[in-house]
C-alpha positions as CSV (number, residue, x, y, z in Angstrom):
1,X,55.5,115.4,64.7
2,X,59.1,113.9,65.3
3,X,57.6,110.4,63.5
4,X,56.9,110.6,60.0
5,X,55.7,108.4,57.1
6,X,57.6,108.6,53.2
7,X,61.1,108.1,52.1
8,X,62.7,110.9,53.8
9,X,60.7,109.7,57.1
10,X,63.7,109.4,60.1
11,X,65.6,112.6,58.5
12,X,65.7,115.7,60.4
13,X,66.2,118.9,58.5
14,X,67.0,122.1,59.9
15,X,65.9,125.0,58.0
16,X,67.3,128.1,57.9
17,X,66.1,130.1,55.0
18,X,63.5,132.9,54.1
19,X,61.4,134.3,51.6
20,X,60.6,131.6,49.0
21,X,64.1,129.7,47.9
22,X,64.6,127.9,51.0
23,X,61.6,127.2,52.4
24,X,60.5,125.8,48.6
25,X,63.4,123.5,49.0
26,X,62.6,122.1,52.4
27,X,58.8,122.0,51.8
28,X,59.1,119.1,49.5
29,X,61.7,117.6,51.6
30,X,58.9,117.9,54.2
31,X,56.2,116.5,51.5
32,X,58.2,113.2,51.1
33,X,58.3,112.6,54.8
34,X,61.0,114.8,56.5
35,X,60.9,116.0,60.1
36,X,61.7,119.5,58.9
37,X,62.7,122.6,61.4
38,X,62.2,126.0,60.2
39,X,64.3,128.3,62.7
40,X,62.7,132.1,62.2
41,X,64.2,135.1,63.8
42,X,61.9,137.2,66.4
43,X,60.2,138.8,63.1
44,X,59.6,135.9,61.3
45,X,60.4,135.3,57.9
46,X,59.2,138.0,55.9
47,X,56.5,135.9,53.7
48,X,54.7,135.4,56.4
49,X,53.5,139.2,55.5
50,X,52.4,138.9,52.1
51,X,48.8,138.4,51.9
52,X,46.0,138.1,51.4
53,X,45.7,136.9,55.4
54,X,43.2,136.3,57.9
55,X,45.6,137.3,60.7
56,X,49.0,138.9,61.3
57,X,51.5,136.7,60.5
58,X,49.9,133.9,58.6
59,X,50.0,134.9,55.2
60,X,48.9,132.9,52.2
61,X,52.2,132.4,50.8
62,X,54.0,131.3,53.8
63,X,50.8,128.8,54.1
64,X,51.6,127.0,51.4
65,X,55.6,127.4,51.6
66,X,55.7,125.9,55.1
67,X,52.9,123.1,55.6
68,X,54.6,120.5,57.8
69,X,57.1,122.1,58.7
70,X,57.7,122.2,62.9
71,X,58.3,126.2,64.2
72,X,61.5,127.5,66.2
73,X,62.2,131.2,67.0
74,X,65.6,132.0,68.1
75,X,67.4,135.3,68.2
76,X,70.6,134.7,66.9
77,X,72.0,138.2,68.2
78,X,72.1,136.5,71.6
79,X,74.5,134.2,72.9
80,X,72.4,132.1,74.6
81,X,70.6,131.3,71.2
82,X,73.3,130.6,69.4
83,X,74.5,128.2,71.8
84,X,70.7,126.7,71.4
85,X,70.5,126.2,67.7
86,X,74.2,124.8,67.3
87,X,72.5,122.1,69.8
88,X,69.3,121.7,67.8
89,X,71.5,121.2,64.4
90,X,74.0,118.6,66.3
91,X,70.6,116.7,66.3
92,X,70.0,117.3,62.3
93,X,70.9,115.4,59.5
94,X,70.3,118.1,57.0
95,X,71.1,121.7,57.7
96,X,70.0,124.0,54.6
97,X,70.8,127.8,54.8
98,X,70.0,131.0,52.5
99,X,71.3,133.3,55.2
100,X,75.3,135.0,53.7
101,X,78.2,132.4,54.7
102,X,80.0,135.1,56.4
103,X,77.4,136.2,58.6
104,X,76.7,132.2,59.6
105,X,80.6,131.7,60.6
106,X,80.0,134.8,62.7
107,X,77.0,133.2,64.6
108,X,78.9,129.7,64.5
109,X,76.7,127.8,62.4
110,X,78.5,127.4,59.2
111,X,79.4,124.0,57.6
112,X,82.6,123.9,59.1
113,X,81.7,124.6,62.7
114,X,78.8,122.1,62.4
115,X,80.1,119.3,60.7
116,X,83.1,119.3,63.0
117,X,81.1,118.5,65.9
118,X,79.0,116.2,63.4
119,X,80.6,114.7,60.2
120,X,77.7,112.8,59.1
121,X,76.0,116.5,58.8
122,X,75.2,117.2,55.3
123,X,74.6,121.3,55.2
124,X,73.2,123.1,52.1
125,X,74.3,126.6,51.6
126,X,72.6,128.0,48.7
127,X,74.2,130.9,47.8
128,X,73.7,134.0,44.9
129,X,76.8,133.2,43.4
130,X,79.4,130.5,43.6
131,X,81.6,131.9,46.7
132,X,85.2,131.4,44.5
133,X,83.9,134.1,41.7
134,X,84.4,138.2,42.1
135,X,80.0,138.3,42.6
136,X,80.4,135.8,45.7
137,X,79.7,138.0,48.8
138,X,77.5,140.3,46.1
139,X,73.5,140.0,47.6
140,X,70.8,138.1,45.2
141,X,67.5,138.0,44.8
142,X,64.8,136.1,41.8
143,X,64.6,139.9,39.5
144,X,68.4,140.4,40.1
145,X,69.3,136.7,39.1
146,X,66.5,136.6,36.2
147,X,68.5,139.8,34.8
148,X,71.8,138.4,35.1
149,X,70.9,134.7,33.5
150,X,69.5,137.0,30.1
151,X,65.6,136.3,30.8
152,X,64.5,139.7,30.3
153,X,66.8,139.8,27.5
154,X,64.7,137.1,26.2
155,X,61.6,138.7,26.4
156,X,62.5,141.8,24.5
157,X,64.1,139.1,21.5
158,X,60.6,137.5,21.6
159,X,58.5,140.8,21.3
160,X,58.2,142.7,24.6
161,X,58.4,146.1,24.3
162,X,60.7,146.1,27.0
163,X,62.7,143.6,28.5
164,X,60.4,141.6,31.4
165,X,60.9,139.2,34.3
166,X,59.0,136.2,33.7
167,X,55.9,136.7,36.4
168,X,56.6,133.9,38.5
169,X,59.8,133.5,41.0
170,X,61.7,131.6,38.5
171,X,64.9,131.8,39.8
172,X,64.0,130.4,43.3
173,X,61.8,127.8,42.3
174,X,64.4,126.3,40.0
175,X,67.2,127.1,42.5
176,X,65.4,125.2,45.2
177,X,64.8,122.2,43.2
178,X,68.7,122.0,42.6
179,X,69.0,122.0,46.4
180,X,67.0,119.4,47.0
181,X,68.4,117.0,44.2
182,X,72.0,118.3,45.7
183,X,70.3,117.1,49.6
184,X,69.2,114.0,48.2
185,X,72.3,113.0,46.4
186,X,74.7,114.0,49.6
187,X,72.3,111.8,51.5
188,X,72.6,109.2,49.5
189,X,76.3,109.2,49.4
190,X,76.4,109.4,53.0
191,X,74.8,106.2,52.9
192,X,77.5,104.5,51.2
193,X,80.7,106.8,53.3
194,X,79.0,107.4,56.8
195,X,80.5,111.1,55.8
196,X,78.7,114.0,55.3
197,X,79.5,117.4,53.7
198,X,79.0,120.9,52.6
199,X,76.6,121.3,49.2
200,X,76.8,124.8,47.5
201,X,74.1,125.6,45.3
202,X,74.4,128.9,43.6
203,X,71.4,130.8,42.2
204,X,72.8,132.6,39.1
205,X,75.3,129.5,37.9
206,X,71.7,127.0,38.1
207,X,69.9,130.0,36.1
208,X,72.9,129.8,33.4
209,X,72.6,126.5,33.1
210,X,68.8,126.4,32.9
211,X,68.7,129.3,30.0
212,X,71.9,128.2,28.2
213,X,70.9,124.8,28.2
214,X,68.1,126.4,25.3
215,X,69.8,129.3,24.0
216,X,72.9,128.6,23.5
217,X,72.8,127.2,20.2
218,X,75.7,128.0,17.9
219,X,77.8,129.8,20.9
220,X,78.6,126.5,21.5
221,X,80.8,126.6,18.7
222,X,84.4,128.5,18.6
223,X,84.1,130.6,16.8
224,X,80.5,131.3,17.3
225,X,78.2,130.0,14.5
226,X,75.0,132.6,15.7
227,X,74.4,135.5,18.7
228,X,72.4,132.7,20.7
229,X,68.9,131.9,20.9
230,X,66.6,129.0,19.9
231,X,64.7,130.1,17.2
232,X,61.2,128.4,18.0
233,X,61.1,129.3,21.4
234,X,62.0,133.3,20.7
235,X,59.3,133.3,17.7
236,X,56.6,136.3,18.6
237,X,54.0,134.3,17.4
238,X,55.1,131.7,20.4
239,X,52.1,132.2,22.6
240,X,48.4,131.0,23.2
241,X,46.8,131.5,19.7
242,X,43.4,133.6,19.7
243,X,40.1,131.8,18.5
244,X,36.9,133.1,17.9
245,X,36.2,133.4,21.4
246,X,38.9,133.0,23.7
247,X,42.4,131.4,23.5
248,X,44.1,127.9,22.2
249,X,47.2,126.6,23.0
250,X,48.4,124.0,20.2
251,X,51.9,122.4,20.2
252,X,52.4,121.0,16.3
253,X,56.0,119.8,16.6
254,X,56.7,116.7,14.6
255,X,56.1,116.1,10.9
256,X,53.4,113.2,11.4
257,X,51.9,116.1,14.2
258,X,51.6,118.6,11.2
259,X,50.5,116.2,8.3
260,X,47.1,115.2,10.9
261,X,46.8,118.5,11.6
262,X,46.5,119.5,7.7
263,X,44.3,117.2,7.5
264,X,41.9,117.8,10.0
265,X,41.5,121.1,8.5
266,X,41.0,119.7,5.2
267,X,44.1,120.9,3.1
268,X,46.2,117.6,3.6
269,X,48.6,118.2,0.5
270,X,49.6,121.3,2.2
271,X,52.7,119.5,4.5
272,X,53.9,118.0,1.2
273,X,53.5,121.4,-1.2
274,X,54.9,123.9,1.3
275,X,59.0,123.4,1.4
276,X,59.5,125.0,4.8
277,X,57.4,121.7,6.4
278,X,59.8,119.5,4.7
279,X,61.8,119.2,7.9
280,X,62.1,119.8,11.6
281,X,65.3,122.7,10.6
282,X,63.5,124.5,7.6
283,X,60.6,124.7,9.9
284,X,62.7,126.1,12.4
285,X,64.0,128.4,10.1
286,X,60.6,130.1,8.8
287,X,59.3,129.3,12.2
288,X,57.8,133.1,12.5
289,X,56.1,133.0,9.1
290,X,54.5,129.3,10.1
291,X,53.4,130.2,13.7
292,X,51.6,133.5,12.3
293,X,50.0,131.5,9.6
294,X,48.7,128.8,11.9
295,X,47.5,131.7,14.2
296,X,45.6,133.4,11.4
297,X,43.7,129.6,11.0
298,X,43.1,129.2,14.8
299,X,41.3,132.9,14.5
300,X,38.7,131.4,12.1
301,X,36.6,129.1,15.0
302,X,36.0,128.7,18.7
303,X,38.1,127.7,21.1
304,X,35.6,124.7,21.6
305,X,35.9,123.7,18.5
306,X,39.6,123.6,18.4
307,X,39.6,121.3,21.2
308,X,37.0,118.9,19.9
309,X,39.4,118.5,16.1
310,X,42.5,118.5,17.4
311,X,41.5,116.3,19.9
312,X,40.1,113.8,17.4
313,X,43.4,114.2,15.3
314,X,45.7,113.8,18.1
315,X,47.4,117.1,18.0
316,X,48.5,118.0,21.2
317,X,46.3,121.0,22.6
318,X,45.0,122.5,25.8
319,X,42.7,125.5,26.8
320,X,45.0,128.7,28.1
321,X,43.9,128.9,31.5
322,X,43.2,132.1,33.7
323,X,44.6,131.4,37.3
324,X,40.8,131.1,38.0
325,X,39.8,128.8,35.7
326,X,42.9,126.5,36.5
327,X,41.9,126.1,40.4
328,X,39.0,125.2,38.7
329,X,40.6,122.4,36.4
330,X,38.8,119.1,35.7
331,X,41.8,117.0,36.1
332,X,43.7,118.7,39.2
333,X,40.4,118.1,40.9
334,X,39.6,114.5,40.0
335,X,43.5,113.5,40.8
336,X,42.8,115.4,44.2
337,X,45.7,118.0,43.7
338,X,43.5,120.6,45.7
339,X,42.0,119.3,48.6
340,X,40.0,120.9,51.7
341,X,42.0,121.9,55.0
342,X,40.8,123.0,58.1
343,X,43.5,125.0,59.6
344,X,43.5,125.3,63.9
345,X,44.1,129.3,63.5
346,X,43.4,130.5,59.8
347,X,39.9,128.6,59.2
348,X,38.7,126.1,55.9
349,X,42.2,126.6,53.5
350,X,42.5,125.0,50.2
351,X,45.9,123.1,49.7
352,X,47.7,121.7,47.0
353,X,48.7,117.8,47.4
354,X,52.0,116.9,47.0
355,X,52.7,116.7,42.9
356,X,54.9,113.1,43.2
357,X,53.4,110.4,44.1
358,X,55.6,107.6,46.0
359,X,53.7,104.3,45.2
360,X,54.9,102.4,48.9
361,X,53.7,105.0,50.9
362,X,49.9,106.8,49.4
363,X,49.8,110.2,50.8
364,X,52.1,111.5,53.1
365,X,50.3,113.5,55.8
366,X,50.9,117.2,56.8
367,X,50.4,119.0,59.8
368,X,49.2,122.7,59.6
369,X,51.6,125.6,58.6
370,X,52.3,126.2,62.5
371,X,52.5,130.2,64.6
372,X,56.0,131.6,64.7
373,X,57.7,129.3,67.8
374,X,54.7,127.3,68.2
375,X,57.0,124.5,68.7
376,X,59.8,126.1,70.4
377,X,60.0,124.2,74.0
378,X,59.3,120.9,71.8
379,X,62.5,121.0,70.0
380,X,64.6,122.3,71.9
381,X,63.5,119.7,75.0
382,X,64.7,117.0,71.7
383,X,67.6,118.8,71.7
384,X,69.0,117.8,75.1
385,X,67.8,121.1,77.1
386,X,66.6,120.9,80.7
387,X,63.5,122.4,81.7
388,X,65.4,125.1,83.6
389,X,67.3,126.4,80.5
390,X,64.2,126.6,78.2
391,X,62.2,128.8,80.2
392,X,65.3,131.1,80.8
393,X,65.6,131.3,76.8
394,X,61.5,131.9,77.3
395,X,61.9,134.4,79.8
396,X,64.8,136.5,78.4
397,X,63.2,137.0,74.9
398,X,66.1,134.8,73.5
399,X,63.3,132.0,72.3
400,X,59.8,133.7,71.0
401,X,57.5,131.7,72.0
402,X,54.2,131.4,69.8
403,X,51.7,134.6,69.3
């Protein structure tokens, strides 16, 4: 597993996150090639808990958040450990981090304790909050972040009864792809310098930018020209419109998108009568009255039906998927995006391919999501440690070796 095939093949990546932000980061470091080392206290990162699971320890989430990925098991309480990992990273070009910077200078693994034994380490700590603001030593997690960057707030301007998270971890997902662009682009530069460095990436300033980048709108201005909020995308009647028989989701946007649909429906003078479709802002600005009309004429046939006019007129639709009916999806299946896996432990899985496709190297192959310290003596005999001083670590409990 210390070869590797893709364009991050030859770069070693230490991991030492939990949960989901982390490990979503270095799992598509891992999917475009990267030797990457997942370092797991005695307990194991906590996802491996969340089921459904065939047996302890291998849940379905951690599954599919750490395919590839090699296994090290280190109790960082002990000296001895310590001493271990700081060896294992000295042989890393990437070290990325979720645990709090003050508690990795105490165990002697933050950026400046690494890099100074090796400047061409490029170390990722992603952090809840940039570290020189009053919330820096403050905990995070997704909910707490969501709230904070106004989502919720969102949800109750759009219609909720209440203001919601949005049912996915948002906040991580996004958070981790900033930390691997951040990776990539320190890499990159390291190309150019020899020199590495330290990469902060902090979950509630990416979440700003993410919902501000929509919503700020005229609190851009000084003074303010509006409260905030982009009127389209807070409408009520922004959602999968009901048919006769299921659900539709249409996206009429431009005017030549609304005149074909008009006249697919057979009331093409009805662009040019109505004055809010006389441009993309007065639309915008009766966006609530035309979204509930256009849901009242979606009501009136099947969901079929729909698909086959639109479809003809080229307005961009789709079918609103259950989570069933999407694993089920003609096009993920023909592009192979689910394929078959026979996992050494956990039996026939279902995987997800890689989404980016790198044209010089086909698919980049995976091992198995791998037992907690399943490659423990491996990596650490990379590392530089004798035979002697593994089993020691083995023997005292300070390495876990697989179970």
């Amino acid at each position: 597993m210390t070869g590797g095939k893709g364009p991050l093949a030859g770069i070693r990546v230490l991991d030492m996150t939990t949960v989901l932000l982390g490990p979503y980061a270095t799992q598509l470091m891992a999917e475009m090639g990267a030797e990457v080392i997942k370092l797991e206290a005695p307990e194991g990162d906590v996802i491996r808990l969340i089921g459904p699971m065939r047996n302890q320890g291998m849940g379905c989430m951690y599954l599919t958040l750490n395919r590839g990925k090699r296994s090290l098991c280190l109790d960082l309480k002990r000296e001895e450990a310590r001493q271990a990992a700081r060896e294992v990273a000295r042989g890393c070009d990437v070290v990325v981090t979720n645990i709090r910077p003050a508690a990795m200078k105490r165990l002697g693994m933050d950026a400046a304790s690494l890099r100074a034994a090796d400047p061409r380490l490029v170390y990722a700590a992603i952090v809840g909050f940039g570290q020189a603001g009053p919330y820096g030593k403050l905990p995070a997690y997704d909910d707490l972040i969501q709230g904070l960057a106004a989502l919720p707030h969102l949800t109750q301007r759009q219609g909720s009864d209440t203001p919601r998270y949005t049912p996915l971890a948002l906040a991580d997902r996004v958070t981790g792809l900033h930390t691997l662009t951040a990776v990539l682009a320190a890499l990159v530069e390291r190309g150019r310098t020899g020199v590495g460095q330290e990469v902060e990436v902090p979950m509630f300033e990416v979440m700003a930018s993410l919902v501000l980048g929509d919503h700020l709108t005229g609190l851009t201005y000084d003074p303010p020209l509006d409260a905030g909020g982009y009127p389209r995308l807070l409408s009520r009647d922004r959602r999968p419109y009901a048919t006769k028989d299921g659900y539709l989701c249409a996206m009429i946007y431009n005017d030549a998108q609304w005149r074909r649909f008009f006249a697919a429906i057979g009331q093409p003078e009805r662009f040019d009568n109505d004055p809010r479709m006389a441009s993309h802002t007065t639309r915008t600005h009766h966006i609530d009255a035309i979204y509930a009309e256009l849901g009242e004429i979606l009501a009136t046939r099947t969901t079929a039906e729909w698909l086959e006019v639109l479809g003809q007129a080229d307005v961009p639709c789709a079918p609103a998927h259950t989570l069933e009916s999407l694993r089920a999806d003609p096009h993920l299946n023909a592009v192979g995006f689910f394929q078959e896996e026979q996992h050494p432990t956990e039996g026939r899985l279902v995987r997800m391919a890689a989404p980016v496709r790198f044209s010089a190297h086909g698919d980049i192959p995976r091992a198995p999501t791998r037992r907690l310290g399943e490659d423990g003596p491996d990596i650490l005999r990379e590392a530089g440690l004798d035979a002697a001083r593994i089993a020691a670590l083995a023997e005292s409990g300070a390495m876990v070796m697989p179970r």
